[in-house]
KOLKE-317757 format. One record per residue (C-alpha): residue in three letters; x, y, z. Coordinates in pm, whole numbers, plus 32768, in hexadecimal, padded with zeros to 4 digits. Layout:
! KOLKE-317757
{pt ala {X Y Z}},
...
! end
This chain:
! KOLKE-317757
{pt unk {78E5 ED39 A6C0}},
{pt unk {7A04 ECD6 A76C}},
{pt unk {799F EC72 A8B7}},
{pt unk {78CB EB87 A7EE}},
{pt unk {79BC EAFF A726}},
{pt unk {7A8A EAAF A848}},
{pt unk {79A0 EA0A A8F5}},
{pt unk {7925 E8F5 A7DA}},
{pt unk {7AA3 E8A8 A7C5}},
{pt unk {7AB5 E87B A936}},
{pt unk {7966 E78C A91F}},
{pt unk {7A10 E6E8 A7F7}},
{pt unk {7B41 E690 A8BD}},
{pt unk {7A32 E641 A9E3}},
{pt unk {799A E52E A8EA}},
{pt unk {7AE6 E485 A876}},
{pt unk {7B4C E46B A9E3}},
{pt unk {79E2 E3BA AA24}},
{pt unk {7A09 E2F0 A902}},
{pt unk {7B72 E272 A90F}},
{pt unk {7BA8 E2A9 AA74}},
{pt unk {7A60 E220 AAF3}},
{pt unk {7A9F E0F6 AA2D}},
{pt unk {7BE6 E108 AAA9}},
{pt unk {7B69 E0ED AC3B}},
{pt unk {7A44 DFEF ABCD}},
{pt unk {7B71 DEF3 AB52}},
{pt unk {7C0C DEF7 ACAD}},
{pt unk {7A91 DEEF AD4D}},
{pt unk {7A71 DD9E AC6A}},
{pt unk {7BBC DD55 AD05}},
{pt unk {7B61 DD53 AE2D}},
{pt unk {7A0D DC89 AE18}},
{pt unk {7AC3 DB6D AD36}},
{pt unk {7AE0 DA72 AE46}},
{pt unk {7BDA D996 AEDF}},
{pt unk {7D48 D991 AE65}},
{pt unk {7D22 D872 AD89}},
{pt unk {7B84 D8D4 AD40}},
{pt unk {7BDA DA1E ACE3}},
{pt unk {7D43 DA03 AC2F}},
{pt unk {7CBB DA10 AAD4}},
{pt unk {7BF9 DB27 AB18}},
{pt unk {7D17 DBFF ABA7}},
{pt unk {7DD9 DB9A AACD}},
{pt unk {7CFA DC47 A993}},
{pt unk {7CE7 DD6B AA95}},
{pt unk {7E33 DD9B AA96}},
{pt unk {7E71 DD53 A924}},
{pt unk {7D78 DE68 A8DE}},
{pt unk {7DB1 DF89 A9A6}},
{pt unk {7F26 DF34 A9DF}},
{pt unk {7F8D E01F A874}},
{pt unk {7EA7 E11C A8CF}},
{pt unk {7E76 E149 AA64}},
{pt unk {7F62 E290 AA7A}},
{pt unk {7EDC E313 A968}},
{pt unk {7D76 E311 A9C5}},
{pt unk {7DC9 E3F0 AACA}},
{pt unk {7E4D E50A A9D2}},
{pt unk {7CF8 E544 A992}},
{pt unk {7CDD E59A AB15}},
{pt unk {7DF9 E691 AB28}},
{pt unk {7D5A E737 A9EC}},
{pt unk {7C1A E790 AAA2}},
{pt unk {7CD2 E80B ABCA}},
{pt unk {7DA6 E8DF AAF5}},
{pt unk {7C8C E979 AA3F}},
{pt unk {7BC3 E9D1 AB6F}},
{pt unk {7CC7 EA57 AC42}},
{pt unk {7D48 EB45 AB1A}},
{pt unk {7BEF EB91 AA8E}},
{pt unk {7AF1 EB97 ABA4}},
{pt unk {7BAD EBE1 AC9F}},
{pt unk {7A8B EC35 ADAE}},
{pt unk {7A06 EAB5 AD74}},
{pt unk {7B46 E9F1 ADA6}},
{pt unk {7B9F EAF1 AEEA}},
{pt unk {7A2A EAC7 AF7C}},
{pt unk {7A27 E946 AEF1}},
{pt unk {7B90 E8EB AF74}},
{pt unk {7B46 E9A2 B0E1}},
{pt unk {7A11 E922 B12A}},
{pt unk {7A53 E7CC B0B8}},
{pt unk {7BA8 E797 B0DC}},
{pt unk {7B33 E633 B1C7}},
{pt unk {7AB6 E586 B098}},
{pt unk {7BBE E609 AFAB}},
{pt unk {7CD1 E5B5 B099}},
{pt unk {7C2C E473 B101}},
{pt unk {7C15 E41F AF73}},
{pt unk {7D82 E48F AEFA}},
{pt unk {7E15 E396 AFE6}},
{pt unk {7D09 E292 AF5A}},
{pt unk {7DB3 E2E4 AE29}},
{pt unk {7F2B E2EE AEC1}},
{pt unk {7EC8 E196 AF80}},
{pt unk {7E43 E0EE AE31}},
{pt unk {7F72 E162 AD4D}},
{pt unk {8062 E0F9 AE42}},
{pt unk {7FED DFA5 AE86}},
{pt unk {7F9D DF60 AD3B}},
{pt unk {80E9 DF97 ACEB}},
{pt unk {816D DEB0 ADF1}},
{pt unk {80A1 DDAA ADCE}},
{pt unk {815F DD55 AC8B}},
{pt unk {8284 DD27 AD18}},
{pt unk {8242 DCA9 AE81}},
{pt unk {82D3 DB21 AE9D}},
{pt unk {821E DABD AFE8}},
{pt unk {80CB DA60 AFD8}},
{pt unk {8055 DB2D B126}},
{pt unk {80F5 DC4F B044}},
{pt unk {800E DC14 AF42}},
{pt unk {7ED4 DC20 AFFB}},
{pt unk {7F32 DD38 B0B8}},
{pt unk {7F80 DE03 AF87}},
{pt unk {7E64 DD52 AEE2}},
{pt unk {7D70 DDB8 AFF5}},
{pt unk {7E0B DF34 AFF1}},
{pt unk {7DC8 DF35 AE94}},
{pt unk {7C78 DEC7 AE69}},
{pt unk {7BF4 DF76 AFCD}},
{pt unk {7C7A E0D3 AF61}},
{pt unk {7BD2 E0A2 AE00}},
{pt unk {7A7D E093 AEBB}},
{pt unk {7AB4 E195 AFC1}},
{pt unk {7B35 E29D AEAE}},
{pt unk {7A1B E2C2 ADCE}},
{pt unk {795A E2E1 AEFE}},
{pt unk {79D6 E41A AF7E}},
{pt unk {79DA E497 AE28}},
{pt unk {7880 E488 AE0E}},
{pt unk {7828 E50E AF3B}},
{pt unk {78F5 E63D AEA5}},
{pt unk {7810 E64A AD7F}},
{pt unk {76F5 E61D AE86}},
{pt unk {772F E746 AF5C}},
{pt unk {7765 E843 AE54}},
{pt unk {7636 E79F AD75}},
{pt unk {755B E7DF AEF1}},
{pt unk {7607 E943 AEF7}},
{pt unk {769C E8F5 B06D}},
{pt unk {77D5 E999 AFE8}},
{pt unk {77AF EB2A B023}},
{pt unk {78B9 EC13 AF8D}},
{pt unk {79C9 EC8D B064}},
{pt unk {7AE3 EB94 B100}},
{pt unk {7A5D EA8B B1E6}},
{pt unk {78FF EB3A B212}},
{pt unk {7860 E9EC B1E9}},
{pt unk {7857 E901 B2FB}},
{pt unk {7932 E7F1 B307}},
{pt unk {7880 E6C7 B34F}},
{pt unk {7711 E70F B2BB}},
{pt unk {778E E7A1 B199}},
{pt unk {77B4 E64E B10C}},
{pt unk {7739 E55F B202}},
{pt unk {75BC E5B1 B189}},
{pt unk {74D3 E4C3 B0BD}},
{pt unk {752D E55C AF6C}},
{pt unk {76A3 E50F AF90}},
{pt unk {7675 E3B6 B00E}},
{pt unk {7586 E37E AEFB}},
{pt unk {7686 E408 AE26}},
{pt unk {779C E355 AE9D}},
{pt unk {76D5 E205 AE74}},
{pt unk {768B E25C AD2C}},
{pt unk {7804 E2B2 ACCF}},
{pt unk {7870 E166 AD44}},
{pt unk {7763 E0A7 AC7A}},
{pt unk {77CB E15C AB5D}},
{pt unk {793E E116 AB94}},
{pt unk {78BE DFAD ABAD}},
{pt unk {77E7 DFAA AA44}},
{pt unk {78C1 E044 A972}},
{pt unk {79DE DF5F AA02}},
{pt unk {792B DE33 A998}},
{pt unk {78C8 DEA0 A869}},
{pt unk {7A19 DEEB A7F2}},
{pt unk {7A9F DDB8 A8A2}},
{pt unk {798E DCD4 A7E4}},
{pt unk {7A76 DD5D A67D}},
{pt unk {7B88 DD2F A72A}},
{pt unk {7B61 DBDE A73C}},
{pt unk {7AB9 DB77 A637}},
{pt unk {7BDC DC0E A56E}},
{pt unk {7CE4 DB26 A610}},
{pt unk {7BF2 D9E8 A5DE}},
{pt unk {7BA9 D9DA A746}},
{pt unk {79FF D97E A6F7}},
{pt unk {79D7 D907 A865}},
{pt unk {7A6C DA5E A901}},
{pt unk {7994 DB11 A7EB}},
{pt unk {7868 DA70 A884}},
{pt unk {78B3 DA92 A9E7}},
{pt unk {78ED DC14 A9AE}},
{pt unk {7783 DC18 A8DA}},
{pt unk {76A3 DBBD AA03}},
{pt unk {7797 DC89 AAC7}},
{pt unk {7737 DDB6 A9F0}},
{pt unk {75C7 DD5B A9C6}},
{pt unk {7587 DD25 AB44}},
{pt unk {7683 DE87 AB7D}},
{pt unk {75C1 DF55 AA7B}},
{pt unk {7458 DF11 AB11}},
{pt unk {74ED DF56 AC5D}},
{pt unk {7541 E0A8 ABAF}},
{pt unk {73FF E0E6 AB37}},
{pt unk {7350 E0B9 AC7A}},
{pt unk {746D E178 AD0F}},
{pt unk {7412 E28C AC05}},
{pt unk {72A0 E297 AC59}},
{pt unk {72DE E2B1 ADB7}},
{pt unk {73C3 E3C4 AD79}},
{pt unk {727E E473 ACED}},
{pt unk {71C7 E44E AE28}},
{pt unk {72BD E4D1 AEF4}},
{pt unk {730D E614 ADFE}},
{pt unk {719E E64A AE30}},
{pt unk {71B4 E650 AFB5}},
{pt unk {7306 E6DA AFE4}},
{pt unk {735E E7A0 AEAB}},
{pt unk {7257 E812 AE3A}},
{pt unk {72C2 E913 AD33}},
{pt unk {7391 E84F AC8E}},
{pt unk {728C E71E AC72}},
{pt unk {71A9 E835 ABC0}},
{pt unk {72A3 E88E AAC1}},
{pt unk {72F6 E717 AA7F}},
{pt unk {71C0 E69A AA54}},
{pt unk {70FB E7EA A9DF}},
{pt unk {7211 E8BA A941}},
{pt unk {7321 E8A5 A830}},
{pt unk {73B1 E783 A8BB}},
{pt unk {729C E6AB A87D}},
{pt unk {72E4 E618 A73C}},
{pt unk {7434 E5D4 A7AB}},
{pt unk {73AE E4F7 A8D0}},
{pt unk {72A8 E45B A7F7}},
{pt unk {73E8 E3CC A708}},
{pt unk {748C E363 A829}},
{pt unk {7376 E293 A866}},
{pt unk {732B E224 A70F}},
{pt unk {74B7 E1E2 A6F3}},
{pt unk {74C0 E121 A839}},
{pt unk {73AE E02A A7B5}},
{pt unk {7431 DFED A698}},
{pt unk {7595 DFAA A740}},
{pt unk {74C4 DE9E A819}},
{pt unk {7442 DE20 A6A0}},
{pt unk {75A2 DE07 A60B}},
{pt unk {7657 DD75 A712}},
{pt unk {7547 DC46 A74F}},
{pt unk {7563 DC1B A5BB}},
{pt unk {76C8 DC1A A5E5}},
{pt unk {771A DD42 A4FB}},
{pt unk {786B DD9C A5CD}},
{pt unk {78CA DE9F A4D8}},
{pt unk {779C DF52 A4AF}},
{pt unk {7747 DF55 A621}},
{pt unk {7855 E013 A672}},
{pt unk {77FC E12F A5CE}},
{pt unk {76A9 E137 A650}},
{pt unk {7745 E10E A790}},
{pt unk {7813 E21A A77A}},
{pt unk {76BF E327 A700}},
{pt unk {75EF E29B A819}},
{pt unk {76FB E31D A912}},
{pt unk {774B E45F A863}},
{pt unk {75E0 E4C5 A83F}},
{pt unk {7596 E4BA A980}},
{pt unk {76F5 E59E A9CB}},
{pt unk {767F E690 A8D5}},
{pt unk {752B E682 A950}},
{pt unk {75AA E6F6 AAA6}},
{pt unk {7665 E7E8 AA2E}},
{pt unk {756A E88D A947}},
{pt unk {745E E885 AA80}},
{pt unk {7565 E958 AB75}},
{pt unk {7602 EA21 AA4F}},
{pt unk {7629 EB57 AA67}},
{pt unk {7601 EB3B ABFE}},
{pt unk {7736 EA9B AC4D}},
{pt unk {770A EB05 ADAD}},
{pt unk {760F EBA1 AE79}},
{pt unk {75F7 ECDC AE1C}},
{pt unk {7733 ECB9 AD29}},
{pt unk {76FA EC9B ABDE}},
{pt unk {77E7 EC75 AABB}},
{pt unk {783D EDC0 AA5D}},
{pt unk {788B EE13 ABCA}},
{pt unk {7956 ECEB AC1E}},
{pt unk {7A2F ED03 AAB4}},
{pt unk {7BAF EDA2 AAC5}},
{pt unk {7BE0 EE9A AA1D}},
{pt unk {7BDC EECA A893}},
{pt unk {7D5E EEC1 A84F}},
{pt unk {7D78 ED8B A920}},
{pt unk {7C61 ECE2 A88C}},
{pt unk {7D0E ED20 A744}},
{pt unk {7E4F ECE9 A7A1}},
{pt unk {7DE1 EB97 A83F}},
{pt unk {7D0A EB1C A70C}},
{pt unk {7E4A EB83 A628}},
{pt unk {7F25 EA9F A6DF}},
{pt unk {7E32 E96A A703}},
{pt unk {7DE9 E98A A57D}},
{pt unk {7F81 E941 A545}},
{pt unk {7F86 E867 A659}},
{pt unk {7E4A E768 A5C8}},
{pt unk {7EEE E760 A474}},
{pt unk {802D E6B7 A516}},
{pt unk {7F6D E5E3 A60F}},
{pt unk {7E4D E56B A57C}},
{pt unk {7ECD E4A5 A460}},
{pt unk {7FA9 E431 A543}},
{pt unk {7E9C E3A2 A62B}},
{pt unk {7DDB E32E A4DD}},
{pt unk {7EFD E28A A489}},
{pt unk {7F1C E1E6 A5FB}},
{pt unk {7DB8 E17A A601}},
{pt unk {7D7D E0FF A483}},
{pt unk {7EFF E018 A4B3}},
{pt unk {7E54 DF67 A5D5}},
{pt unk {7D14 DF09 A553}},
{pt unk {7D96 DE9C A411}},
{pt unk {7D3D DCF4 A3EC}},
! end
């Protein structure tokens, strides 16, 4: 029972990170596609306004699931880390780049300084969520065999379902980031940058569906097992709300229903996360399942013991974050 709670938490902290972080790396993708410097100021400007409170914390969320993986499978992060420690490292300085020049670009006087921080910024926000999928992409395609660095480097996630799955990461990053920008802006008044981000959402989110359904085809041809239990297994309901979710999204934000569209927003994405992870479960490598990769019983209970004290200081802390600045 334990193994299995300690893996929901670690696909709970998975989610938030999606969620918060993804919209998190969509802002800066936005960022990056708003234009020239006087086109796109308004736009960066919201982009900044919105993630500036909450950027480092997003990334909590990322620690969290490292944590929990290392101490609680530890087979999966050793096999996961070693084989595909080109993406990972490739993605943490994504994330090192991003912070950094966000940071800067705040304070930098020259305009040259700007852009180049600005660029930094908005590049690294693309490239990151990338890699990250193609994480989530070889160990979905079970490229990732246990042991350390039995995988191969380079195929293990340069294959069709981690490119697929890296697409589909950064389109996601992309939706949810105008979605919550569309609020963001319709909170401060700004009705022109709410409509801008609108057919920026609507035109993102079909690109997600199509991204979705071609994500299908190629679990079909190159994952096979895992497209069976998605679309013949537990799983399936799951991916059938995602879908009915996603449409609806596409519904709420043409009728302009800001509020409500984020939540449906937000179920589209984590369906089709729990989805996935209902079609590996319990194979969370090949020929690893869950029992086998879990630590052992006093760690497992030693580790859930300490991340029960630890969520009743953080989380109202990060409600309390959140719900401040999204108040009108």
């Amino acid at each position: 029972m334990l193994p299995e709670i300690m893996l929901a938490v670690l696909w709970v902290g998975l989610s938030a990170y999606v969620l918060f972080g993804g919209a998190d790396f969509g802002g800066g993708v936005w960022d990056l596609l708003a234009g020239g410097t006087e086109r796109g100021r308004p736009q960066r400007a919201l982009v900044e306004h919105s993630i500036g409170p909450v950027w480092e914390t997003n990334h909590v969320w990322l620690i969290f699931v490292l944590v929990i993986m290392w101490t609680g499978l530890p087979a999966v992060f050793a096999a996961v880390a070693s084989t595909l420690y080109i993406p990972l490292t490739l993605a943490a300085l994504g994330i090192i780049a991003r912070g950094a020049a966000f940071a800067f670009r705040k304070v930098a006087a020259e305009p040259w300084q700007q852009r180049l921080f600005g660029a930094t910024f908005a590049f690294s926000s693309l490239v990151t969520p990338f890699f990250l999928g193609t994480v989530a992409g070889a160990v979905a395609s079970r490229r990732v065999p246990p042991g350390v660095a039995r995988g191969d480097l380079v195929t293990s996630w340069v294959n069709p379902t981690s490119l697929i799955s890296g697409a589909l990461a950064v389109g996601t990053a992309t939706y949810l980031a105008a979605v919550f920008l569309t609020r963001d802006a319709q909170r401060s008044g700004r009705t022109v940058l709410a409509g801008q981000f609108r057919r920026r959402g609507l035109v993102s989110g079909v690109v997600v569906g199509v991204l979705s359904g071609a994500g299908l085809l190629v679990l079909h041809a190159d994952a096979p097992r895992l497209f069976d239990g998605l679309t013949s297994g537990k799983a399936l309901p799951l991916l059938l709300l995602s879908i009915v979710a996603g449409l609806a999204s596409l519904v709420l934000l043409w009728r302009r229903a800001y509020v409500a569209v984020r939540a449906t927003a937000a179920l589209a994405v984590i369906g089709l996360l729990w989805g996935w992870g209902l079609g590996q479960y319990p194979h969370l490598l090949p020929g690893v399942d869950l029992d086998d990769a879990a630590a052992t019983h006093a760690v497992l209970a030693a580790s859930l013991g300490s991340l029960a004290v630890g969520a009743a200081l953080l989380l109202p802390s990060l409600w309390w974050l959140y719900s401040t600045f999204q108040r009108d």
